[in-house]
N, CA, C and O atoms as a GROMACS GRO file, in nm:
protein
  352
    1UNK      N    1  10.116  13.639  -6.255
    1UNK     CA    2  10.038  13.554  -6.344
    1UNK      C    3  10.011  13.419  -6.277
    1UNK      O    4   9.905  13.362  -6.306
    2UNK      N    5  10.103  13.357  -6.184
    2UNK     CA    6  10.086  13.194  -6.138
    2UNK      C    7   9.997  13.245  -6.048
    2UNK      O    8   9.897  13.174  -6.039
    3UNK      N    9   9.996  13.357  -5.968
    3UNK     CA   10   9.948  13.354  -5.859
    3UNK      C   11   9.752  13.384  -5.836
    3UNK      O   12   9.672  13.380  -5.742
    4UNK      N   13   9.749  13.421  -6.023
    4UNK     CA   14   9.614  13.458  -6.053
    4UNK      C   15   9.587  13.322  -6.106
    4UNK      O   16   9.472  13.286  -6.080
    5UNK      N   17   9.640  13.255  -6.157
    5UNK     CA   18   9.593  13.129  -6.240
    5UNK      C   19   9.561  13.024  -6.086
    5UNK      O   20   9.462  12.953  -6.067
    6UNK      N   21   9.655  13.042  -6.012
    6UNK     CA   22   9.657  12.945  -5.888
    6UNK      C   23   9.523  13.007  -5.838
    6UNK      O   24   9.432  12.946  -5.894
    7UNK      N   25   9.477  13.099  -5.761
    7UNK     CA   26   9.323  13.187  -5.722
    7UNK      C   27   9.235  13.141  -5.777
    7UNK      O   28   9.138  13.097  -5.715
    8UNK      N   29   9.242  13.140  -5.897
    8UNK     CA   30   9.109  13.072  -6.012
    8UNK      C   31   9.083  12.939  -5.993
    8UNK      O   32   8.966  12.900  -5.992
    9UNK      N   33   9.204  12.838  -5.973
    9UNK     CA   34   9.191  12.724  -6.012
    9UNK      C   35   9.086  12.684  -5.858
    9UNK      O   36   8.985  12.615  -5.851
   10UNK      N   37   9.179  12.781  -5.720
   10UNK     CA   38   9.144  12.710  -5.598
   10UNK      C   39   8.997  12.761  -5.600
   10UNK      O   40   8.893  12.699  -5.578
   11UNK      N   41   9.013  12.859  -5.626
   11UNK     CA   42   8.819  12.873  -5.677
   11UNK      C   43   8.714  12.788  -5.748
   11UNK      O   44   8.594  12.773  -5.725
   12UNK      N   45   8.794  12.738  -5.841
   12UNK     CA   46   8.697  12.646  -5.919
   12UNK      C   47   8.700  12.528  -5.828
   12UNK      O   48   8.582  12.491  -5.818
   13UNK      N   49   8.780  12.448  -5.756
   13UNK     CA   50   8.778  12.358  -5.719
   13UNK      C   51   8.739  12.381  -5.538
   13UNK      O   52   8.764  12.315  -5.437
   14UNK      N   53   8.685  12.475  -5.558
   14UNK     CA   54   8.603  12.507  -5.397
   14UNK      C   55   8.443  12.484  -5.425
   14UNK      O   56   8.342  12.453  -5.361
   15UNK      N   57   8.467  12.506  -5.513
   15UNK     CA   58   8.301  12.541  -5.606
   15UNK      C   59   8.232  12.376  -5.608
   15UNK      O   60   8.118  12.337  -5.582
   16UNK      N   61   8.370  12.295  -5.653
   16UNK     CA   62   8.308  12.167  -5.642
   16UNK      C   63   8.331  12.062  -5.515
   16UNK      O   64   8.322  11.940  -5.528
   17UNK      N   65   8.355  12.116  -5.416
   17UNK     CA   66   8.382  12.027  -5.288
   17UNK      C   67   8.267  12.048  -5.236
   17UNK      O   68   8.193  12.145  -5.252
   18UNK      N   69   8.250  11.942  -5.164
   18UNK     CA   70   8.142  11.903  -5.087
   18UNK      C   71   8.224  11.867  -4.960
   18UNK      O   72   8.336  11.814  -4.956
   19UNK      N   73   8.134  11.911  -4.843
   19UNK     CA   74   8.194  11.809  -4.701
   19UNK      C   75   8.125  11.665  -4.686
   19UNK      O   76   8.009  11.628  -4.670
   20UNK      N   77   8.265  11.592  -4.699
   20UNK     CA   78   8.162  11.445  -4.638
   20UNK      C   79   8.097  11.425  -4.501
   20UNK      O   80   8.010  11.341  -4.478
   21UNK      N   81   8.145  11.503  -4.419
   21UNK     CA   82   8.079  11.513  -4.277
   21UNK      C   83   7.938  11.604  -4.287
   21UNK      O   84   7.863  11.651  -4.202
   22UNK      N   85   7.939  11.605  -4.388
   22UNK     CA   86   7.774  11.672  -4.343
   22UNK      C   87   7.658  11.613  -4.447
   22UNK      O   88   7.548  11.659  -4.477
   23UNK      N   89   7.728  11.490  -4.489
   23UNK     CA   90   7.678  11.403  -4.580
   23UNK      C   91   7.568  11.305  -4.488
   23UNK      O   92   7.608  11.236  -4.394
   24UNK      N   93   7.419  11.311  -4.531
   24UNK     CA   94   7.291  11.285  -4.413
   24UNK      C   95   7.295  11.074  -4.387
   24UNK      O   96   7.225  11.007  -4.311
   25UNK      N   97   7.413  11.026  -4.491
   25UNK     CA   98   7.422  10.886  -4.501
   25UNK      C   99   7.290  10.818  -4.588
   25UNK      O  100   7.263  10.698  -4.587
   26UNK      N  101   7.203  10.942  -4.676
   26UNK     CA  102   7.102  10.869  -4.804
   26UNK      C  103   7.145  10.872  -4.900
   26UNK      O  104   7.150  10.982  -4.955
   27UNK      N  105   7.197  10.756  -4.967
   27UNK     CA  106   7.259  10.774  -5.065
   27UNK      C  107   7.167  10.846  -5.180
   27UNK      O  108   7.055  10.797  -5.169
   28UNK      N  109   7.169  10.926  -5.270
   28UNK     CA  110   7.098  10.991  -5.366
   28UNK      C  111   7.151  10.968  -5.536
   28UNK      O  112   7.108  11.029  -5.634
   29UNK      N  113   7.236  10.880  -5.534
   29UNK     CA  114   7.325  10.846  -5.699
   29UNK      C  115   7.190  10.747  -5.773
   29UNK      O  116   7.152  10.768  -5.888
   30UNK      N  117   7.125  10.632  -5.680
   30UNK     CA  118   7.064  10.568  -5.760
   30UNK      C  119   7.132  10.417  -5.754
   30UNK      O  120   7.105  10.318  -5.821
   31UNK      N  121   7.211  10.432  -5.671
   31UNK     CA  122   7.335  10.262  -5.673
   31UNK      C  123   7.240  10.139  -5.689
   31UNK      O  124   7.250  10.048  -5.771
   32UNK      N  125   7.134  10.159  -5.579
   32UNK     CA  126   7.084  10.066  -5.602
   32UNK      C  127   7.034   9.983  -5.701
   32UNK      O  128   7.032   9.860  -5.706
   33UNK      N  129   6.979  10.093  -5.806
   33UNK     CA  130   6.961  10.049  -5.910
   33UNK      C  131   7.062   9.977  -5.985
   33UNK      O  132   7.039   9.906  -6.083
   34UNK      N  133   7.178  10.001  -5.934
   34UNK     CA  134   7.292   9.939  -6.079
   34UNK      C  135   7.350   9.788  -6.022
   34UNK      O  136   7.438   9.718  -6.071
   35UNK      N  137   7.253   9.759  -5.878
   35UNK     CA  138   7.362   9.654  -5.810
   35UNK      C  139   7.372   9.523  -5.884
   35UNK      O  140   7.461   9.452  -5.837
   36UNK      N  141   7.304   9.467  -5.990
   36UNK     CA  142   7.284   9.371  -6.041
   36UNK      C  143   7.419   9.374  -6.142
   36UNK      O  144   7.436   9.282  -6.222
   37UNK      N  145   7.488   9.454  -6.134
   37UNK     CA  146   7.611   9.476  -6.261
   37UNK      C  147   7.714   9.423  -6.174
   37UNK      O  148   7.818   9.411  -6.239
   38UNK      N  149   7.728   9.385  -6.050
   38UNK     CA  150   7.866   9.344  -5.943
   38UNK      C  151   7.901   9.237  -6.038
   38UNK      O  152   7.821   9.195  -6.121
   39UNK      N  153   8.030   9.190  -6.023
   39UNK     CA  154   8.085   9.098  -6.036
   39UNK      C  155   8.067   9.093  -6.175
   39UNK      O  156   8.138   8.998  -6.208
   40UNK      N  157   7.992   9.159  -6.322
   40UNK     CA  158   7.996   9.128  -6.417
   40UNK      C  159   8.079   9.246  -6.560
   40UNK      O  160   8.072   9.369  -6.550
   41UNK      N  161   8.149   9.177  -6.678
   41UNK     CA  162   8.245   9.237  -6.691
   41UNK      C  163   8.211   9.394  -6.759
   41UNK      O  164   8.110   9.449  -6.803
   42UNK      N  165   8.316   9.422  -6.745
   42UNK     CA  166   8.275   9.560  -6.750
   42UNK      C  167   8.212   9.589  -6.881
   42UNK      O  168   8.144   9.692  -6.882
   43UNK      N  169   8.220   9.518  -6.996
   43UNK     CA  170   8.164   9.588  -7.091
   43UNK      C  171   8.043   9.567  -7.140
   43UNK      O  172   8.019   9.562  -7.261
   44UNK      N  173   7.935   9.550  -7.023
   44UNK     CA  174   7.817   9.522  -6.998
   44UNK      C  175   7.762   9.624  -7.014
   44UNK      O  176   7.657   9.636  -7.077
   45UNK      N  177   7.834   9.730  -6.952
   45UNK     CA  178   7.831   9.889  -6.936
   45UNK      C  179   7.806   9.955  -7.042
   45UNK      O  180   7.778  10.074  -7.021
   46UNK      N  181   7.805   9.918  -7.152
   46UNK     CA  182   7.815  10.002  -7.337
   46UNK      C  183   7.676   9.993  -7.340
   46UNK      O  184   7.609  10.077  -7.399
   47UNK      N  185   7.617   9.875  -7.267
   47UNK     CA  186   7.486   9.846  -7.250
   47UNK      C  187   7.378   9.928  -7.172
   47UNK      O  188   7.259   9.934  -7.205
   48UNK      N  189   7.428   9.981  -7.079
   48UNK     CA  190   7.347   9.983  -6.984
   48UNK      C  191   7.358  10.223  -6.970
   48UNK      O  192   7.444  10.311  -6.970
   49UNK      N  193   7.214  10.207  -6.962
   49UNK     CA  194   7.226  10.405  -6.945
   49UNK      C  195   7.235  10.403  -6.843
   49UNK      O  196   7.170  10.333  -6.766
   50UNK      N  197   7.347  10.502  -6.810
   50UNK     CA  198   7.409  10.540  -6.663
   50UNK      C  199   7.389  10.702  -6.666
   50UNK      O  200   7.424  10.760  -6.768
   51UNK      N  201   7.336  10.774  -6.563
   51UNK     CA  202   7.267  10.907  -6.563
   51UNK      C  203   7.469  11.005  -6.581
   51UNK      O  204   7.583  10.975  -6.547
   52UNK      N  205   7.407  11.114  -6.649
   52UNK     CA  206   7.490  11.180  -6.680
   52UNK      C  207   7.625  11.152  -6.612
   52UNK      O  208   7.714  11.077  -6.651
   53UNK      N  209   7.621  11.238  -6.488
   53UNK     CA  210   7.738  11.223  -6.378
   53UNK      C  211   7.809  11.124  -6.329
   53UNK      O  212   7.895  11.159  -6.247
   54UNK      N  213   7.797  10.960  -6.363
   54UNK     CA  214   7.824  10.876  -6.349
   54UNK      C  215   7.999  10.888  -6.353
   54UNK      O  216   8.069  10.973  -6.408
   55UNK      N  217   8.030  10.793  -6.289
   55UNK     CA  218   8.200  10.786  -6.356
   55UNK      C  219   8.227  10.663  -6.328
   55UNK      O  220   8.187  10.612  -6.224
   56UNK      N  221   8.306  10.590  -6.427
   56UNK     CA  222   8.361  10.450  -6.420
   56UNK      C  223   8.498  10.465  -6.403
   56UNK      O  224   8.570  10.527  -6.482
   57UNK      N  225   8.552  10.389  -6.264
   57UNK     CA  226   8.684  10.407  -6.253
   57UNK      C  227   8.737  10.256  -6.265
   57UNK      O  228   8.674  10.157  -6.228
   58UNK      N  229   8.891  10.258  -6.335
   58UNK     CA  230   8.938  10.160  -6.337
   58UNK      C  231   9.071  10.169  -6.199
   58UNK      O  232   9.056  10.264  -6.122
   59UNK      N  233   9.149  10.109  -6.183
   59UNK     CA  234   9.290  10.106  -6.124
   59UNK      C  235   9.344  10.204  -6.129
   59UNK      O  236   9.353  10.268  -6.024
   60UNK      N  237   9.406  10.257  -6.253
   60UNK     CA  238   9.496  10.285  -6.303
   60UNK      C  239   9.419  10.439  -6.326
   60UNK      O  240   9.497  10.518  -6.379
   61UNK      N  241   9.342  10.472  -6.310
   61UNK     CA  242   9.280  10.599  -6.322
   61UNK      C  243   9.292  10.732  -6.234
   61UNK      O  244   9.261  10.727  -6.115
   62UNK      N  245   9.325  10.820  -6.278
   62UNK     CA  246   9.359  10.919  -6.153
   62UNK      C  247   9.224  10.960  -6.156
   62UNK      O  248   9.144  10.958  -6.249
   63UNK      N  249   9.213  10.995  -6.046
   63UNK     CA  250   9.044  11.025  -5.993
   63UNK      C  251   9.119  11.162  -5.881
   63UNK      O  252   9.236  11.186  -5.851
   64UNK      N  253   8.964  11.239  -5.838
   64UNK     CA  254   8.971  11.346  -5.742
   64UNK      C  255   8.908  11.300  -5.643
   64UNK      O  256   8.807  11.230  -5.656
   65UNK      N  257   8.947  11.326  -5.556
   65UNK     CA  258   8.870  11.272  -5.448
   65UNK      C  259   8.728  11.342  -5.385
   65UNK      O  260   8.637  11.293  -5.319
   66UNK      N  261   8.741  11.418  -5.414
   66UNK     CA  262   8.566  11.524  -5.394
   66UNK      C  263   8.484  11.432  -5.355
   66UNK      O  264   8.497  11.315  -5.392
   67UNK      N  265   8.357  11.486  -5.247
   67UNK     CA  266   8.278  11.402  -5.212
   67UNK      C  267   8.147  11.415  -5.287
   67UNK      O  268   8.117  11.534  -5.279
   68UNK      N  269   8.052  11.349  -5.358
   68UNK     CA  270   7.962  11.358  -5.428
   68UNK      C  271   7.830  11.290  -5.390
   68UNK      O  272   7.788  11.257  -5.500
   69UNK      N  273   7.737  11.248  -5.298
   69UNK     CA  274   7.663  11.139  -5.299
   69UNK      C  275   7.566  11.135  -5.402
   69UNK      O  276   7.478  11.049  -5.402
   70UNK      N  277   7.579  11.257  -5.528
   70UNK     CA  278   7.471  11.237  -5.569
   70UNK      C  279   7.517  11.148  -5.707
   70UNK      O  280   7.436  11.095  -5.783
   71UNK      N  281   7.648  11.145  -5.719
   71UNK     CA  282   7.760  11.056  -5.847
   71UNK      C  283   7.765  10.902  -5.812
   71UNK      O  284   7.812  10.821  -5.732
   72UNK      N  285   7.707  10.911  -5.893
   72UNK     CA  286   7.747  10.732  -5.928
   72UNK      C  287   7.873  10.707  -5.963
   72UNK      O  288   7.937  10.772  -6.046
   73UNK      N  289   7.918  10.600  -5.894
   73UNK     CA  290   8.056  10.580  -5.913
   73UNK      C  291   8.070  10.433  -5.919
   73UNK      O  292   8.021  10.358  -5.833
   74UNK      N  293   8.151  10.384  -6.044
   74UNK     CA  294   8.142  10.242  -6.067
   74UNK      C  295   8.316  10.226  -6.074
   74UNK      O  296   8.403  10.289  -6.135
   75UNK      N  297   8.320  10.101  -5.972
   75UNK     CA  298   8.464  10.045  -5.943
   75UNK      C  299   8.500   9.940  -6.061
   75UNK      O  300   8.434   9.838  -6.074
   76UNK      N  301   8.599   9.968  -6.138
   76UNK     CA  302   8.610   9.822  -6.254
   76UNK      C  303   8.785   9.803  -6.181
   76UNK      O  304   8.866   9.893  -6.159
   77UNK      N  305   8.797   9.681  -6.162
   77UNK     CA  306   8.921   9.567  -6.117
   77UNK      C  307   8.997   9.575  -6.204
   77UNK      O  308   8.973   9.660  -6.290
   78UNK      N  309   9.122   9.488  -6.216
   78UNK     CA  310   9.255   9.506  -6.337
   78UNK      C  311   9.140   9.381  -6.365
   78UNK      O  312   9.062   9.427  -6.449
   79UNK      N  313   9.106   9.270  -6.336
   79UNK     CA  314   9.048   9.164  -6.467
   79UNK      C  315   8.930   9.212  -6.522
   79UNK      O  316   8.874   9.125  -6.589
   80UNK      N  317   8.841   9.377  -6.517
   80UNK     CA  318   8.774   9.474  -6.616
   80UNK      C  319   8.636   9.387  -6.559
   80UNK      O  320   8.550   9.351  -6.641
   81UNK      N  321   8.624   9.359  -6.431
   81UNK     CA  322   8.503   9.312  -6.334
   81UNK      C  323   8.470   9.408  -6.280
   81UNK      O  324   8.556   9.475  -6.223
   82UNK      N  325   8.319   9.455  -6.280
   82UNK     CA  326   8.256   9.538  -6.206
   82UNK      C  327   8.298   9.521  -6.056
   82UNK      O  328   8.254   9.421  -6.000
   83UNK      N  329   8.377   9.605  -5.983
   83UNK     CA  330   8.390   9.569  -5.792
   83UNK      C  331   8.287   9.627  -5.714
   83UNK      O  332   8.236   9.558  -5.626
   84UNK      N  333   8.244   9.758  -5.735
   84UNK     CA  334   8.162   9.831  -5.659
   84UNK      C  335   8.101   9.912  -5.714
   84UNK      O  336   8.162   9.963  -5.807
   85UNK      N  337   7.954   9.966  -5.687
   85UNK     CA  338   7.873  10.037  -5.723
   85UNK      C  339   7.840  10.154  -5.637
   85UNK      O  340   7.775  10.127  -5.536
   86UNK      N  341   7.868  10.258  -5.653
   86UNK     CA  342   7.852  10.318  -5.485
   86UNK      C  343   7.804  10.456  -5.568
   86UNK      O  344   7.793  10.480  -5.688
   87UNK      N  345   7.775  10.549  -5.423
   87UNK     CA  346   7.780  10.704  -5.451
   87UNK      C  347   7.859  10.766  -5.362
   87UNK      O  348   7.855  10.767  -5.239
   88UNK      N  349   7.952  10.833  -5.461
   88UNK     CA  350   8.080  10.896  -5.415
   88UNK      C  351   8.115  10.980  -5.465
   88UNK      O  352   8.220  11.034  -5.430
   0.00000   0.00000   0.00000
């Protein structure tokens, strides 16, 4: 039974890896668009439409590391300040 549940899982999570080495360096998330949000606090964000796939990470957040360029990925600080806008 672990050993079928373990098969499935590494399956599903093959399904969503990407190689970052074969990543062409264009970013495709849209960052640019969001760069005007740096440095401002995060709950600017309730405000603002962020395309589906987006993810807002804080500190304290367990995240996967998967490579995505097409995910928007927004960095929020422990003082809840926008740090980075990227695609990741």
């Amino acid at each position: 039974m672990i050993r079928s549940y373990q098969a499935a899982l590494f399956v599903v999570l093959s399904a969503c890896y990407a190689d970052p080495r074969a990543y062409d360096g264009v970013p495709r998330c849209g960052a640019e668009n969001y760069q005007s949000l740096l440095g401002r606090k995060s709950d600017v964000l309730e405000r603002v439409e962020l395309p589906k796939s987006a993810r807002i990470l804080r500190s304290d957040d367990a995240i996967s590391f998967d490579f995505s360029p097409d995910r928007l990925t927004i960095d929020v600080d422990d003082q809840e300040f926008i740090a980075s806008v990227t695609c990741r």
